[in-house]
Biopython code that builds the backbone (N, CA, C, O; Angstrom):
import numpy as np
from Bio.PDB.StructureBuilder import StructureBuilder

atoms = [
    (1, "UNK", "N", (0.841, -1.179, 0.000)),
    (1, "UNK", "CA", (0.000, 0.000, 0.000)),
    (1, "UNK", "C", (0.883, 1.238, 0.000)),
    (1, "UNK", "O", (2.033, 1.282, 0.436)),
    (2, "UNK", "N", (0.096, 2.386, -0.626)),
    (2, "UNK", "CA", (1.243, 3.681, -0.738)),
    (2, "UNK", "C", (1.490, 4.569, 0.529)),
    (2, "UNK", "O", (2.459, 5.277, 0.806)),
    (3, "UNK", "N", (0.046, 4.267, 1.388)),
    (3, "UNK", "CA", (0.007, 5.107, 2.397)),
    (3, "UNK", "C", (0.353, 4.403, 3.781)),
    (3, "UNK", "O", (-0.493, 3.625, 4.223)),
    (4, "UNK", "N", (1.674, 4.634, 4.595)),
    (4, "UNK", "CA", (2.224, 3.666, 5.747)),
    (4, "UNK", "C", (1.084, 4.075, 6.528)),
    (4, "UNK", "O", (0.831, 3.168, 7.322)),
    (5, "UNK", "N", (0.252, 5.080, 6.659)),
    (5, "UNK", "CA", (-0.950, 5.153, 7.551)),
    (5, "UNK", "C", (-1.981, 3.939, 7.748)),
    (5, "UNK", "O", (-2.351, 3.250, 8.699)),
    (6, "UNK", "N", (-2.272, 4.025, 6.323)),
    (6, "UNK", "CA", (-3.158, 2.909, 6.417)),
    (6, "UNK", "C", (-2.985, 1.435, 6.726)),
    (6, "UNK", "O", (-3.649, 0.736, 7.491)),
    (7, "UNK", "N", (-1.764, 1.059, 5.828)),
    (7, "UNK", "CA", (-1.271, -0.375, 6.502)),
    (7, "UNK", "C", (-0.964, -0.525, 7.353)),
    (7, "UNK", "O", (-0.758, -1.712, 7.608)),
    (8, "UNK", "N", (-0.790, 0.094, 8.039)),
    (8, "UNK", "CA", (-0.613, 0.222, 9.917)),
    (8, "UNK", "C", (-2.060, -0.056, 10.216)),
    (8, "UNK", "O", (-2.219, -1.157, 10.742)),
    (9, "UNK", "N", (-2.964, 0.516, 10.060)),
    (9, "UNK", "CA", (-4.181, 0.380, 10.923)),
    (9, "UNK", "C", (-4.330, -1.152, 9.957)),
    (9, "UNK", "O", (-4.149, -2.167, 10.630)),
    (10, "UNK", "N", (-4.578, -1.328, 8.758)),
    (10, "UNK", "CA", (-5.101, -2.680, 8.323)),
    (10, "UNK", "C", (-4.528, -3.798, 8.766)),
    (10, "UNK", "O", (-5.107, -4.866, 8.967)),
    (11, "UNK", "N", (-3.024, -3.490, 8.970)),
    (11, "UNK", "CA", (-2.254, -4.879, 10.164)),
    (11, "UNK", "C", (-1.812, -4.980, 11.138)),
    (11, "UNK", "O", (-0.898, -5.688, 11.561)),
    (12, "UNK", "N", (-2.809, -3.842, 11.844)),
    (12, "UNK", "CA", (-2.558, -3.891, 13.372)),
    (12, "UNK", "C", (-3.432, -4.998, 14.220)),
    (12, "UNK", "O", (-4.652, -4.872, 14.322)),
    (13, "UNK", "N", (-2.782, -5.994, 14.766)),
    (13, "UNK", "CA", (-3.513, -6.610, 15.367)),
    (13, "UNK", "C", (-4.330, -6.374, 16.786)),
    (13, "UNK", "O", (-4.750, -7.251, 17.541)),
    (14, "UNK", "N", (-4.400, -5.428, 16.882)),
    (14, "UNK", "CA", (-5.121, -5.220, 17.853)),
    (14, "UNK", "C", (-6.806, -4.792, 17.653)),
    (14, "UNK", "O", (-7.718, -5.049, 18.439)),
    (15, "UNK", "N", (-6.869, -4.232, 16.651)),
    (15, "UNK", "CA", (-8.316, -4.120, 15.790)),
    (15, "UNK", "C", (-8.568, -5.698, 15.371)),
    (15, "UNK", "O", (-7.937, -6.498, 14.681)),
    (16, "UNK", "N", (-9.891, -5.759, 16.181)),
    (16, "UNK", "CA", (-10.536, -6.724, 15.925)),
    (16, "UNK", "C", (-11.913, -7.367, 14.927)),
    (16, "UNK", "O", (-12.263, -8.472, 14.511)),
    (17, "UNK", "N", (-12.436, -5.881, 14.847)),
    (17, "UNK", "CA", (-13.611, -5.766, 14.608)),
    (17, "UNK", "C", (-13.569, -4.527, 13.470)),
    (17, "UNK", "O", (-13.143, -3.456, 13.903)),
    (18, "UNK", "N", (-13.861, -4.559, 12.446)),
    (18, "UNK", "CA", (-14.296, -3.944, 11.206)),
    (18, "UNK", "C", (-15.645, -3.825, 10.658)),
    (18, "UNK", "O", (-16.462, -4.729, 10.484)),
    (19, "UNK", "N", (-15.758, -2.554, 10.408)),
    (19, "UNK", "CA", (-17.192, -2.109, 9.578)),
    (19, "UNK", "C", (-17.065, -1.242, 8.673)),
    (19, "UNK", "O", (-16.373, -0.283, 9.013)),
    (20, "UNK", "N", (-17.626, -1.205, 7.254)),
    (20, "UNK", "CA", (-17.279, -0.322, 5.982)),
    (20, "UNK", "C", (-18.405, -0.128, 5.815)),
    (20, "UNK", "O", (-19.348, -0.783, 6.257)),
    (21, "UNK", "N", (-18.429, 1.158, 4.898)),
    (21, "UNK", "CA", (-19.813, 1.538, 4.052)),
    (21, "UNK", "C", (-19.103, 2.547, 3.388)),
    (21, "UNK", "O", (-17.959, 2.981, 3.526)),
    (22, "UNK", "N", (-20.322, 2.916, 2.397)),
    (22, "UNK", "CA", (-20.299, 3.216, 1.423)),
    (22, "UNK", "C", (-21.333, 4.469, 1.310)),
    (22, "UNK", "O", (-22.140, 4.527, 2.238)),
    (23, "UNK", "N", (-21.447, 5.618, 0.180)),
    (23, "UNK", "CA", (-22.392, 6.343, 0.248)),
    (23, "UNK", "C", (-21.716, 7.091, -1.224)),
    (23, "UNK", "O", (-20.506, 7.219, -1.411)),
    (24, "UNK", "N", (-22.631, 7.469, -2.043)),
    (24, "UNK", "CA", (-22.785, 7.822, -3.644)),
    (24, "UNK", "C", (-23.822, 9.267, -3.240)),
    (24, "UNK", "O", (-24.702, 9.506, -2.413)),
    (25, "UNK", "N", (-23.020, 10.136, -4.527)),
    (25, "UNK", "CA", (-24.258, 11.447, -4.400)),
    (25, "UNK", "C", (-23.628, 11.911, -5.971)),
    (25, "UNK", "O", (-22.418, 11.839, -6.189)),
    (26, "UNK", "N", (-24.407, 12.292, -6.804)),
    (26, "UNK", "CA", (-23.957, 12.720, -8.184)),
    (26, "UNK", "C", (-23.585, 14.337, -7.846)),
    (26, "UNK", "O", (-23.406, 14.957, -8.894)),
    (27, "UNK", "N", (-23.471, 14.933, -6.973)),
    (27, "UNK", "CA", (-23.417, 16.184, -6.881)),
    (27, "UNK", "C", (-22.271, 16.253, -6.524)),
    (27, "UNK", "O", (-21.938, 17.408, -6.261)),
    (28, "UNK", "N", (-21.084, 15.105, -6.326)),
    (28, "UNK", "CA", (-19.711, 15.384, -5.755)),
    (28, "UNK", "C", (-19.017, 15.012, -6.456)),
    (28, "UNK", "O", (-19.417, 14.218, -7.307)),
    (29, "UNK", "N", (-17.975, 15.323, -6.427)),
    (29, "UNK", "CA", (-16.559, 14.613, -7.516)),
    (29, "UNK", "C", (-16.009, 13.568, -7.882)),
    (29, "UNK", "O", (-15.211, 13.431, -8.809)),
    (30, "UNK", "N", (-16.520, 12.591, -6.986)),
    (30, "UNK", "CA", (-16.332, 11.011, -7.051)),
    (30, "UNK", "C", (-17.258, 10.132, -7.689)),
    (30, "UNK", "O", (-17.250, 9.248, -8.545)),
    (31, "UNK", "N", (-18.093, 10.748, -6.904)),
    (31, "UNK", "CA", (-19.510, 9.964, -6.956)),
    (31, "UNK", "C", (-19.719, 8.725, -5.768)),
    (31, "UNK", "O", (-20.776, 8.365, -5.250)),
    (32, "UNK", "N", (-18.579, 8.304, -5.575)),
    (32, "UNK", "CA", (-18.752, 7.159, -4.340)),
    (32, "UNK", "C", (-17.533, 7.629, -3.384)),
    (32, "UNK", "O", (-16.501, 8.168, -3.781)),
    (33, "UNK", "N", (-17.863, 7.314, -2.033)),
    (33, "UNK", "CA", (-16.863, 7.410, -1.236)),
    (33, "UNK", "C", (-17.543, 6.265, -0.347)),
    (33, "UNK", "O", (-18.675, 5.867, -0.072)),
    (34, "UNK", "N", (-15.762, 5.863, 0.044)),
    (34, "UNK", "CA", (-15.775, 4.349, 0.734)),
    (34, "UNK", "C", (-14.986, 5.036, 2.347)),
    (34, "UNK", "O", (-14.130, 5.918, 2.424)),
    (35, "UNK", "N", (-15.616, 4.293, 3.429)),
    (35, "UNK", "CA", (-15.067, 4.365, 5.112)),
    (35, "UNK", "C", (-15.148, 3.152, 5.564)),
    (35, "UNK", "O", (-16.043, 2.363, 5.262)),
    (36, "UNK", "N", (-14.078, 2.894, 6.431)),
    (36, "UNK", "CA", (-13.580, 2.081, 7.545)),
    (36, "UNK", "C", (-13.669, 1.659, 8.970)),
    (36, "UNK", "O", (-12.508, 1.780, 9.362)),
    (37, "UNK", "N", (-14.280, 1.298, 9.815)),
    (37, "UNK", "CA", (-14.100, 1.813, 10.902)),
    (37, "UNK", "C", (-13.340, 0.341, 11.593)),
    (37, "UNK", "O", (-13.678, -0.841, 11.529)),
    (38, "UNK", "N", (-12.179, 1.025, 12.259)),
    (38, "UNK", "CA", (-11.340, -0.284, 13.468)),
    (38, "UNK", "C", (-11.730, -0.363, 14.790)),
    (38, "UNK", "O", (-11.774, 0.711, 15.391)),
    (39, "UNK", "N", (-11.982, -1.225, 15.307)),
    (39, "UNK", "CA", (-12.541, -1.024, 16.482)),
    (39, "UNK", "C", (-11.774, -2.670, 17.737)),
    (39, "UNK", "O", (-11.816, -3.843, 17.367)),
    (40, "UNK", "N", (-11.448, -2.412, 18.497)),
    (40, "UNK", "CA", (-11.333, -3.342, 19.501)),
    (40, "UNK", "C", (-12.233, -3.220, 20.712)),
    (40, "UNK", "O", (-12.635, -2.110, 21.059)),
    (41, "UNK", "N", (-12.654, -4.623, 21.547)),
    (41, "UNK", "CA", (-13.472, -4.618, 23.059)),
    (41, "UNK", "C", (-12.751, -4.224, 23.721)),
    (41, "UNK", "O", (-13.020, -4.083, 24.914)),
]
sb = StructureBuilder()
sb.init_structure("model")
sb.init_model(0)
sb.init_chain("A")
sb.init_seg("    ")
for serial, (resi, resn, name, xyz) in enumerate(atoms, 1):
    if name == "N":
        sb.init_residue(resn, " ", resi, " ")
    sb.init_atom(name, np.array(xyz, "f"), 0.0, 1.0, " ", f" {name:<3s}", serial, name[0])
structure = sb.get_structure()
C-alpha cells in the first residue's frame, strides 16, 4: 500500500472488529466514497 498510515491500521492486530460503508451522491466529484471503521473490546 502507498500510504504507511493505512497499513498500519489494516495490520494492526489489535483491531478486531471492522465495519465499511459506502455512500454515492452525483453532486460530488467522485460519486462514491468508501469508510472504515477499526474497532477493539
Amino acid at each position: 500500500m502507498a500510504s504507511p498510515g493505512h497499513c498500519a491500521n489494516l495490520m494492526n492486530p489489535m483491531f478486531t472488529e471492522m465495519g465499511t460503508a459506502y455512500a454515492t451522491g452525483s453532486n460530488t466529484d467522485y460519486g462514491i466514497y468508501w469508510t472504515m471503521l477499526f474497532g477493539a473490546p
